[in-house]
PDB file with one MODEL, atoms N, CA, C and O in Angstrom:
MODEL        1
ATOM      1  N   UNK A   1      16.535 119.626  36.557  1.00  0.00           N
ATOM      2  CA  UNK A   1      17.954 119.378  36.711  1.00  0.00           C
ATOM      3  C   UNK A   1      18.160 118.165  37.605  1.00  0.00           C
ATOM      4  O   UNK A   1      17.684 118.230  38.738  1.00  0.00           O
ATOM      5  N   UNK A   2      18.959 116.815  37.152  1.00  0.00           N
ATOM      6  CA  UNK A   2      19.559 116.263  37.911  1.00  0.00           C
ATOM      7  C   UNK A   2      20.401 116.334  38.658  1.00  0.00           C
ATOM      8  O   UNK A   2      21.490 116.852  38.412  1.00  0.00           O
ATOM      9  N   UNK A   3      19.876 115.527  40.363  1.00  0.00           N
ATOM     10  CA  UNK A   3      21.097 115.622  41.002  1.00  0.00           C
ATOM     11  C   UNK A   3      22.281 114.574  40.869  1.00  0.00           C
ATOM     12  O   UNK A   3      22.001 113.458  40.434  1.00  0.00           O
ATOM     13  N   UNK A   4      23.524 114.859  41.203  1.00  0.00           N
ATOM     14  CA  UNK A   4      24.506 113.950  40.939  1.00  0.00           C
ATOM     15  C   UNK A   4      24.146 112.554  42.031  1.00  0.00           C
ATOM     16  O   UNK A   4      23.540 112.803  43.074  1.00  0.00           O
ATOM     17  N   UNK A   5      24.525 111.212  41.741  1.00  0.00           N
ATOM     18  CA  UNK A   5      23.749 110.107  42.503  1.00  0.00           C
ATOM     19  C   UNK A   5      25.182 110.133  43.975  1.00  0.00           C
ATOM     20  O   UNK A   5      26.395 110.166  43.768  1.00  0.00           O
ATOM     21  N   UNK A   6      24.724 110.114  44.877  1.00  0.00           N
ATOM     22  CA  UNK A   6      25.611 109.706  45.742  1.00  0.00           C
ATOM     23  C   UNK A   6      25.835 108.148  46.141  1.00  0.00           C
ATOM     24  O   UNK A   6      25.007 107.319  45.765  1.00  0.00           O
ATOM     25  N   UNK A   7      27.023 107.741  46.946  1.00  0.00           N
ATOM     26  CA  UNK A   7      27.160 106.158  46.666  1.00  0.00           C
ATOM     27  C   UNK A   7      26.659 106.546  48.278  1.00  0.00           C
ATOM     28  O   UNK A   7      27.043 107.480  48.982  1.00  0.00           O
ATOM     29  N   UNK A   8      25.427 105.224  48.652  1.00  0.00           N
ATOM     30  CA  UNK A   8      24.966 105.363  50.053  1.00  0.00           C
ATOM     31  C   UNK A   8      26.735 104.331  51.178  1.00  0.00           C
ATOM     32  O   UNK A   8      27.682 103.558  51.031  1.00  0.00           O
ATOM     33  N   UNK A   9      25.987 105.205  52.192  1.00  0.00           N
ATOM     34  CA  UNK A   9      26.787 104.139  53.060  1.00  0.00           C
ATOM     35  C   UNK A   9      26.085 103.712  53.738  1.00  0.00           C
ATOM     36  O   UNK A   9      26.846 103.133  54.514  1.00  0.00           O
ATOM     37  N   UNK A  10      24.607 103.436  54.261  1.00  0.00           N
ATOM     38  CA  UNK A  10      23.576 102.889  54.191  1.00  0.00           C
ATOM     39  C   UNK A  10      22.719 101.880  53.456  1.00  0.00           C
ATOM     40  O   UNK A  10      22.102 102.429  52.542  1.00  0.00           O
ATOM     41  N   UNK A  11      22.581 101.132  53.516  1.00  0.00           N
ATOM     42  CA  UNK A  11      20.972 100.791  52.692  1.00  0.00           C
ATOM     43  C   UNK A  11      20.144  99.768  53.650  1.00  0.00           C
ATOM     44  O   UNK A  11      20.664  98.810  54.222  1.00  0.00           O
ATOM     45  N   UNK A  12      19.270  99.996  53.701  1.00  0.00           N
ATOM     46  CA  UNK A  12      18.135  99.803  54.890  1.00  0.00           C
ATOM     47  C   UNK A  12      16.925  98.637  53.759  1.00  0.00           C
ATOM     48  O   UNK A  12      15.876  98.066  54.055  1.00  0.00           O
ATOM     49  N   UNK A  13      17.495  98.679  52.818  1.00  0.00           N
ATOM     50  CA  UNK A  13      16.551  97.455  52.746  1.00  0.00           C
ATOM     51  C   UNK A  13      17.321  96.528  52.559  1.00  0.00           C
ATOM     52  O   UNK A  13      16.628  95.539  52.321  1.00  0.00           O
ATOM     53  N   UNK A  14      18.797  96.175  52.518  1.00  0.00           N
ATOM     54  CA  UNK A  14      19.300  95.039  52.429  1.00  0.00           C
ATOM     55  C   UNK A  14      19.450  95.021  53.438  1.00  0.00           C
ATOM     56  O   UNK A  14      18.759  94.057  53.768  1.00  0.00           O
ATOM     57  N   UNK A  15      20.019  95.516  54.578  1.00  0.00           N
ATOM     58  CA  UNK A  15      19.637  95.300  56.142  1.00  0.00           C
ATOM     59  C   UNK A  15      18.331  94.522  56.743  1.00  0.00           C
ATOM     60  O   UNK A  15      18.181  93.612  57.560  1.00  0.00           O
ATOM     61  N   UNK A  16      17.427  95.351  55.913  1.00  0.00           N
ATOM     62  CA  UNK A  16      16.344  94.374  56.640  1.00  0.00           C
ATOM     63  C   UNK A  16      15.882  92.560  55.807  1.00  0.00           C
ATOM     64  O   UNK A  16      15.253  91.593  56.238  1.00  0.00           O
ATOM     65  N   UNK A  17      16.594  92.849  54.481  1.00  0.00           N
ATOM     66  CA  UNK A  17      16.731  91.034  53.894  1.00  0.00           C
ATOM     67  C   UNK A  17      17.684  90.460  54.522  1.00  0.00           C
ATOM     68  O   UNK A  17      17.958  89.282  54.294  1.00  0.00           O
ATOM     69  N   UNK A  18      18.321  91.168  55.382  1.00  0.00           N
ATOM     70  CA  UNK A  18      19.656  89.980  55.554  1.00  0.00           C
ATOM     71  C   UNK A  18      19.548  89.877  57.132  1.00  0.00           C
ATOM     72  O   UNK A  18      20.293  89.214  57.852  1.00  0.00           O
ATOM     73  N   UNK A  19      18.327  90.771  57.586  1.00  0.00           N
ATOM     74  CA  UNK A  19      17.997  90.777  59.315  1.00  0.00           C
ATOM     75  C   UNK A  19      16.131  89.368  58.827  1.00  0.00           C
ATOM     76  O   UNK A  19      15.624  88.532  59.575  1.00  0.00           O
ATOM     77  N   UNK A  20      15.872  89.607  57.919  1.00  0.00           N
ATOM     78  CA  UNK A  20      15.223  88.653  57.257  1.00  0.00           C
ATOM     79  C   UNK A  20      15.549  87.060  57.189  1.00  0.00           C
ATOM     80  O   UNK A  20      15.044  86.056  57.691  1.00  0.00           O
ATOM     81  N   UNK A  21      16.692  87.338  56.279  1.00  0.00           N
ATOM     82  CA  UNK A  21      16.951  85.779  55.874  1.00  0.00           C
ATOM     83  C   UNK A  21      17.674  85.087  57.736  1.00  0.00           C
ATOM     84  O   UNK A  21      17.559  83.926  58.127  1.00  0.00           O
ATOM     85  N   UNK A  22      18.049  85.725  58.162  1.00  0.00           N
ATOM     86  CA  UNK A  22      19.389  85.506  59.646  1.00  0.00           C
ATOM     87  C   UNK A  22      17.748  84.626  60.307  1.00  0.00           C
ATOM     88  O   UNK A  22      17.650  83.456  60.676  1.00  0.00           O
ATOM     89  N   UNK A  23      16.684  85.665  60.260  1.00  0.00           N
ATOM     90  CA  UNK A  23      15.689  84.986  60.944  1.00  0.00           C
ATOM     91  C   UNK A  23      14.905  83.780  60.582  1.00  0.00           C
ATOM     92  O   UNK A  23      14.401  82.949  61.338  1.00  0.00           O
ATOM     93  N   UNK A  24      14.893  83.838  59.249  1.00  0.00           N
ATOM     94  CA  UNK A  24      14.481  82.325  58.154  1.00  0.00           C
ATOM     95  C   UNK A  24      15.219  81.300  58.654  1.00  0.00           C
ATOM     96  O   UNK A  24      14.706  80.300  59.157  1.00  0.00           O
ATOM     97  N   UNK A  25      16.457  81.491  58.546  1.00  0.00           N
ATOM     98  CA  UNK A  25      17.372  80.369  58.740  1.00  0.00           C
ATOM     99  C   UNK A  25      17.210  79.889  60.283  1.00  0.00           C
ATOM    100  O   UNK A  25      17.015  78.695  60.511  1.00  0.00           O
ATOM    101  N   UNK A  26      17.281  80.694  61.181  1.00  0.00           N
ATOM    102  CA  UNK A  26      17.157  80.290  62.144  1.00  0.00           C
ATOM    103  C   UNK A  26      15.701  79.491  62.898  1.00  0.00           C
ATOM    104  O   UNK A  26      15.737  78.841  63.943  1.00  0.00           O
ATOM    105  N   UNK A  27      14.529  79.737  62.093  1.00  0.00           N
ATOM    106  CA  UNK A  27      13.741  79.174  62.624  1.00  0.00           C
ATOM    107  C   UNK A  27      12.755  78.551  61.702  1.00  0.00           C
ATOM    108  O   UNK A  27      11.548  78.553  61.942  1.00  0.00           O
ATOM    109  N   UNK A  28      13.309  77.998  60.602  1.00  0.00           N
ATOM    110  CA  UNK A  28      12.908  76.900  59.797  1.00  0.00           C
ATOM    111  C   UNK A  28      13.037  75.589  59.563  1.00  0.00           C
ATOM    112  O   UNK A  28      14.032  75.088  59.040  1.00  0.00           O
ATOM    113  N   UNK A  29      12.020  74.960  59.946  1.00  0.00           N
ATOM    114  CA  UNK A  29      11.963  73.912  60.632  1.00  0.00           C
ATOM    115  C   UNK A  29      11.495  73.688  61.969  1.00  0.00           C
ATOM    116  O   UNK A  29      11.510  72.574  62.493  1.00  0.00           O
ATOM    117  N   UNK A  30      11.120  74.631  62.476  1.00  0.00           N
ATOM    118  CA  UNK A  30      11.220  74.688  64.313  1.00  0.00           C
ATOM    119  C   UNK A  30       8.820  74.212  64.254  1.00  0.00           C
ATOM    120  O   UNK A  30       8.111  74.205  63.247  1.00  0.00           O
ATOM    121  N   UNK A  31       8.585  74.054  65.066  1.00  0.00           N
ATOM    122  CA  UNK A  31       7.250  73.761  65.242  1.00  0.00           C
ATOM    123  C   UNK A  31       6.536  74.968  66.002  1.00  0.00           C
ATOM    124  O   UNK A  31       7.052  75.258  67.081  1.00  0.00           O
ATOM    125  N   UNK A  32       5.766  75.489  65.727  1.00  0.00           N
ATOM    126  CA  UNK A  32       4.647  76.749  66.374  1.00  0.00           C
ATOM    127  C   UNK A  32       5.177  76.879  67.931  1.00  0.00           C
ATOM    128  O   UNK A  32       5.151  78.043  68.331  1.00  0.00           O
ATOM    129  N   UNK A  33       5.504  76.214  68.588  1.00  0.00           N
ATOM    130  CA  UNK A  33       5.697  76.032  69.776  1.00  0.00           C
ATOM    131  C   UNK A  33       7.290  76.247  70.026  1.00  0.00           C
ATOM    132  O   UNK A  33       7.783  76.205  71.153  1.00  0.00           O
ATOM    133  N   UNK A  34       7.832  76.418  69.163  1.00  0.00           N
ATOM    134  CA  UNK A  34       9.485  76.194  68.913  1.00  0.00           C
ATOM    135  C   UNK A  34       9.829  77.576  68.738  1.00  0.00           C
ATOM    136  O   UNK A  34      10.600  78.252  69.420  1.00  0.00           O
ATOM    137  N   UNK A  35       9.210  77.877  67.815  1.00  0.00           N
ATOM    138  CA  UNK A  35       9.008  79.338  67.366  1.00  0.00           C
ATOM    139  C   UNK A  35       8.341  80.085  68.501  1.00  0.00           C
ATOM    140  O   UNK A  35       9.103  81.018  68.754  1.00  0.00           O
ATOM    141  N   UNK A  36       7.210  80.141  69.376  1.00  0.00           N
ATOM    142  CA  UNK A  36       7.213  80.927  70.243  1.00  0.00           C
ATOM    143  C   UNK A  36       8.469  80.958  71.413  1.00  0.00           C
ATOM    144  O   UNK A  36       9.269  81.833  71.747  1.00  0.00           O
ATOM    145  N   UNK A  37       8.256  79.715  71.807  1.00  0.00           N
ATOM    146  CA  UNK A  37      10.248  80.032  72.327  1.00  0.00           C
ATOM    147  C   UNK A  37      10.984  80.575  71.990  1.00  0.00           C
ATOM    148  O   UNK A  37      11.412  81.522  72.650  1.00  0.00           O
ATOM    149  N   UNK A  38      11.354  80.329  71.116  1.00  0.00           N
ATOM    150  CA  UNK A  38      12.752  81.597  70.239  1.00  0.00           C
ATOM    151  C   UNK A  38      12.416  83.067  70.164  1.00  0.00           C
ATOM    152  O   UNK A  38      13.227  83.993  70.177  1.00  0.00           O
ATOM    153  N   UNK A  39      10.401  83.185  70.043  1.00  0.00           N
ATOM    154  CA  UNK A  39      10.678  84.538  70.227  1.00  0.00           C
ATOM    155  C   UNK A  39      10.429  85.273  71.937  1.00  0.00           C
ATOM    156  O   UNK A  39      10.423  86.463  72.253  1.00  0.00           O
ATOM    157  N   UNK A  40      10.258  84.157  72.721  1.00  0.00           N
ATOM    158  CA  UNK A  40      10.273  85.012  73.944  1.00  0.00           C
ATOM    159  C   UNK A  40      11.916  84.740  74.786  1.00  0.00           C
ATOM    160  O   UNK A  40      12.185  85.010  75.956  1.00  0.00           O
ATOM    161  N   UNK A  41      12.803  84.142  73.759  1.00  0.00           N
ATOM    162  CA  UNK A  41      14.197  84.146  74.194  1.00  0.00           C
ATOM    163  C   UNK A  41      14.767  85.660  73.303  1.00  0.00           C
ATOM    164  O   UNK A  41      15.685  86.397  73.665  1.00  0.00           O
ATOM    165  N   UNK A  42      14.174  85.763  72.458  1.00  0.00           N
ATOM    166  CA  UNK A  42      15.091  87.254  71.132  1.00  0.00           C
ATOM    167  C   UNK A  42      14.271  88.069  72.253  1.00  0.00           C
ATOM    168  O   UNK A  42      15.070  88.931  72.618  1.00  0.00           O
ATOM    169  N   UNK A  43      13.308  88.199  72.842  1.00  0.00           N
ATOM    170  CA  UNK A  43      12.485  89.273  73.620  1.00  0.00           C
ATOM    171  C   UNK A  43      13.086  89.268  75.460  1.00  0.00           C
ATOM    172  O   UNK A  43      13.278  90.183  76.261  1.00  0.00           O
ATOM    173  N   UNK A  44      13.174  88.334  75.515  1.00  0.00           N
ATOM    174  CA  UNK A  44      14.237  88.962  76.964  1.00  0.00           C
ATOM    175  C   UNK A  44      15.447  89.369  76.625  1.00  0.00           C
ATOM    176  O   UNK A  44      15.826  90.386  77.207  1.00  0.00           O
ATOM    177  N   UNK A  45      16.391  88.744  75.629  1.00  0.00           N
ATOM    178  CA  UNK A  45      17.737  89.224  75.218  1.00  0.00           C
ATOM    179  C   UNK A  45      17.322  91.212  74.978  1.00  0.00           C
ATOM    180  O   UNK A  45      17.793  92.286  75.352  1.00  0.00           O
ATOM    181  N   UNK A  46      16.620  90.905  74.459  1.00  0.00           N
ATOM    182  CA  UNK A  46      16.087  92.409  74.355  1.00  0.00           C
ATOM    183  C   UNK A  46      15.906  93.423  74.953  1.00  0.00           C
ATOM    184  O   UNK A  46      16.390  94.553  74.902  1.00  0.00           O
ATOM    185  N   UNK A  47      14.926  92.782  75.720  1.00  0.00           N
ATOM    186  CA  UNK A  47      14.836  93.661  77.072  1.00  0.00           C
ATOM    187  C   UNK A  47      16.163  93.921  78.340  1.00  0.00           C
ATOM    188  O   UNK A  47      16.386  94.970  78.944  1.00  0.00           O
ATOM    189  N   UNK A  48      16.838  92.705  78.458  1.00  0.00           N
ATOM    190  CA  UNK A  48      18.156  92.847  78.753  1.00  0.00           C
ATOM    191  C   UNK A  48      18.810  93.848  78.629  1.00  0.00           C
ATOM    192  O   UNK A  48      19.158  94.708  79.439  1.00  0.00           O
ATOM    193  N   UNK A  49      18.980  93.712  77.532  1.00  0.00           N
ATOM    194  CA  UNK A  49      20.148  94.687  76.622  1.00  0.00           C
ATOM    195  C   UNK A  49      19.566  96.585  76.804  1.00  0.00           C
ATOM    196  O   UNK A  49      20.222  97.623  76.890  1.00  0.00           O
ATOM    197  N   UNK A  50      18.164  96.331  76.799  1.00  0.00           N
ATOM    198  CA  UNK A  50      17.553  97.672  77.013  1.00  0.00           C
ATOM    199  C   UNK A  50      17.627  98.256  78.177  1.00  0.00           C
ATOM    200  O   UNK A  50      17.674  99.482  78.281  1.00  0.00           O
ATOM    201  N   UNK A  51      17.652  97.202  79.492  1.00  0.00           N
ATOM    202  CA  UNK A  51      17.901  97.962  80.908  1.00  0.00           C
ATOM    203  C   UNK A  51      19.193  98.279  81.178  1.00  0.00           C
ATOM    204  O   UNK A  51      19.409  98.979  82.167  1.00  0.00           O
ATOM    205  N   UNK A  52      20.259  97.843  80.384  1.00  0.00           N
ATOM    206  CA  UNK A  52      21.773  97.657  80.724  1.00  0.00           C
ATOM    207  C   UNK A  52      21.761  99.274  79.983  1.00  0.00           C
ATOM    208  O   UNK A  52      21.939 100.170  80.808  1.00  0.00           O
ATOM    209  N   UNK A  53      21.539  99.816  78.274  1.00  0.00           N
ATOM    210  CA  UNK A  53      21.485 100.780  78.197  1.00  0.00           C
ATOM    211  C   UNK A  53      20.868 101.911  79.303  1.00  0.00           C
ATOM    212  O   UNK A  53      21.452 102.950  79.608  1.00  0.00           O
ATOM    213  N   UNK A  54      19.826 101.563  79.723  1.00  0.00           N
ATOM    214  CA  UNK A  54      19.333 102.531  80.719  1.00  0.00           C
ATOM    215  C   UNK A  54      20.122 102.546  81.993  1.00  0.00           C
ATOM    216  O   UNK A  54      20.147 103.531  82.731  1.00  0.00           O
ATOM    217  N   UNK A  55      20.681 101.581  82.201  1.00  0.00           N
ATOM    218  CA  UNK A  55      21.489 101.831  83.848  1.00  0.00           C
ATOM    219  C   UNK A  55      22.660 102.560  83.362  1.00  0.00           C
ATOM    220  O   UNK A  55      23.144 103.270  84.244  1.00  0.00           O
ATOM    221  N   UNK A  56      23.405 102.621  81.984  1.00  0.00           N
ATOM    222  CA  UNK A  56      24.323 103.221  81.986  1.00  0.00           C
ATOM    223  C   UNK A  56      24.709 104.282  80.907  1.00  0.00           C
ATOM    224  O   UNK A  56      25.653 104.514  80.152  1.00  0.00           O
ATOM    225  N   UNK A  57      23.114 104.965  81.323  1.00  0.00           N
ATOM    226  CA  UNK A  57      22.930 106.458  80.174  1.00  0.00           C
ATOM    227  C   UNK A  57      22.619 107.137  81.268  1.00  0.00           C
ATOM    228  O   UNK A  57      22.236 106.614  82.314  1.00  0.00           O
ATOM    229  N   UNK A  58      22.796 108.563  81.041  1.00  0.00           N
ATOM    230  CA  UNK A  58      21.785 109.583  82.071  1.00  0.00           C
ATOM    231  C   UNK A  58      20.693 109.923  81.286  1.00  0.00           C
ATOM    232  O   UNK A  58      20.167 111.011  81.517  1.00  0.00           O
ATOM    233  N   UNK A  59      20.328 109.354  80.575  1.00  0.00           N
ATOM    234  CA  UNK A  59      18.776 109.844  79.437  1.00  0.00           C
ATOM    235  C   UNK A  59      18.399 108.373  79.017  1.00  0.00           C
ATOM    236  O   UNK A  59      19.164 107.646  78.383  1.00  0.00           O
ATOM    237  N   UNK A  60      17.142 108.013  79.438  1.00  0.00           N
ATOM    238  CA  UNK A  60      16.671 106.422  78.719  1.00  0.00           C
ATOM    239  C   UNK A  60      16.988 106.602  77.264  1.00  0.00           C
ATOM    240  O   UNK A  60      16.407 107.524  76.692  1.00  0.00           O
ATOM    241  N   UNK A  61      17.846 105.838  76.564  1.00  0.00           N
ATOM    242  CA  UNK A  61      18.040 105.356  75.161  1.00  0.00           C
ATOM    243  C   UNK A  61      19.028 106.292  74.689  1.00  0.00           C
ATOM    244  O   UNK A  61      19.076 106.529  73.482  1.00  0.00           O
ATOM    245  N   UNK A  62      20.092 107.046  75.759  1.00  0.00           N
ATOM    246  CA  UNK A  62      20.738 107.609  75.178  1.00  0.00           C
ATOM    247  C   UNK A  62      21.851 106.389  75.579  1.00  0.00           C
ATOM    248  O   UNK A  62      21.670 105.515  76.426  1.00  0.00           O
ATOM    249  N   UNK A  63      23.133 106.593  74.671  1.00  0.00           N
ATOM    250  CA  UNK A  63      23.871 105.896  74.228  1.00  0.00           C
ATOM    251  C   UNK A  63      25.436 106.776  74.931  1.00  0.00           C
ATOM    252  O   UNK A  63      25.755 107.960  74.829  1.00  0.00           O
ATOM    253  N   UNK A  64      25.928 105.982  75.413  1.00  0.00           N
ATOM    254  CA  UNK A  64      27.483 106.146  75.928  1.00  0.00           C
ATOM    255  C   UNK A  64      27.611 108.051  76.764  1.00  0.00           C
ATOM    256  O   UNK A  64      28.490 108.912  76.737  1.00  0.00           O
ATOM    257  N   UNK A  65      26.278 107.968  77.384  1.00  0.00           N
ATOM    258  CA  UNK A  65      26.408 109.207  78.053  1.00  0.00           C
ATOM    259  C   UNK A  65      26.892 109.014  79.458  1.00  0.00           C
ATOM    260  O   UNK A  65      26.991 107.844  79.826  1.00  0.00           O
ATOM    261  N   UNK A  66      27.087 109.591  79.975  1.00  0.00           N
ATOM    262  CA  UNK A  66      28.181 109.433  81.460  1.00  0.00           C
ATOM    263  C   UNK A  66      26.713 109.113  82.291  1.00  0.00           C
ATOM    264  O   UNK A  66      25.697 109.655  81.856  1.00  0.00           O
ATOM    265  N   UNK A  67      26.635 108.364  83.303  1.00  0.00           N
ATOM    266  CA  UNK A  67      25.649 108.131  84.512  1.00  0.00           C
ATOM    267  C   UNK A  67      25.876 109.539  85.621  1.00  0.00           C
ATOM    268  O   UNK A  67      26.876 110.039  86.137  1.00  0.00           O
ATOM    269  N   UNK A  68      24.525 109.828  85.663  1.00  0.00           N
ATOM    270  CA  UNK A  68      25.243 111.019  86.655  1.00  0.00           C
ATOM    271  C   UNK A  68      24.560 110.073  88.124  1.00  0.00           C
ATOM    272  O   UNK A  68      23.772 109.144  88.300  1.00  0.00           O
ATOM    273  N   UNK A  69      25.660 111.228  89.193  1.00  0.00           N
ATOM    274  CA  UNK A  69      24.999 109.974  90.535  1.00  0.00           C
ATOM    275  C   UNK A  69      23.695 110.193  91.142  1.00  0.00           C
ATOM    276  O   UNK A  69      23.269 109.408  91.989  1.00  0.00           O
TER     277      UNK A  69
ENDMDL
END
């Protein structure tokens, strides 16, 4: 028996072509050396963004939870 098809509100592989191409574009053309720059600038933005979640979760990687004191 078939199941009926549901319409996703997801899809995770065009997410990752279009988290793909965002990265093509951005670093084509750049020289080996150009390119490691860019990725140890996407890797502190990163890490950034990861301690700011942690200072203002009460659970590492939880999301919009109250800070307890």
């Amino acid at each position: 028996m078939r199941h009926p098809r549901t319409k996703k509100t997801f899809d995770c592989v065009e997410m990752k072509r279009n988290g793909a191409a965002r990265i093509y574009e951005a670093i084509k053309g750049m020289t080996p050396e150009q390119e490691k720059a860019y990725w140890q600038q996407v890797d502190e933005a990163f890490q950034k963004r990861q301690e700011e979640r942690e200072r203002n979760a009460s659970t590492p990687g939880c999301r919009n939870a109250p800070r307890l004191p």
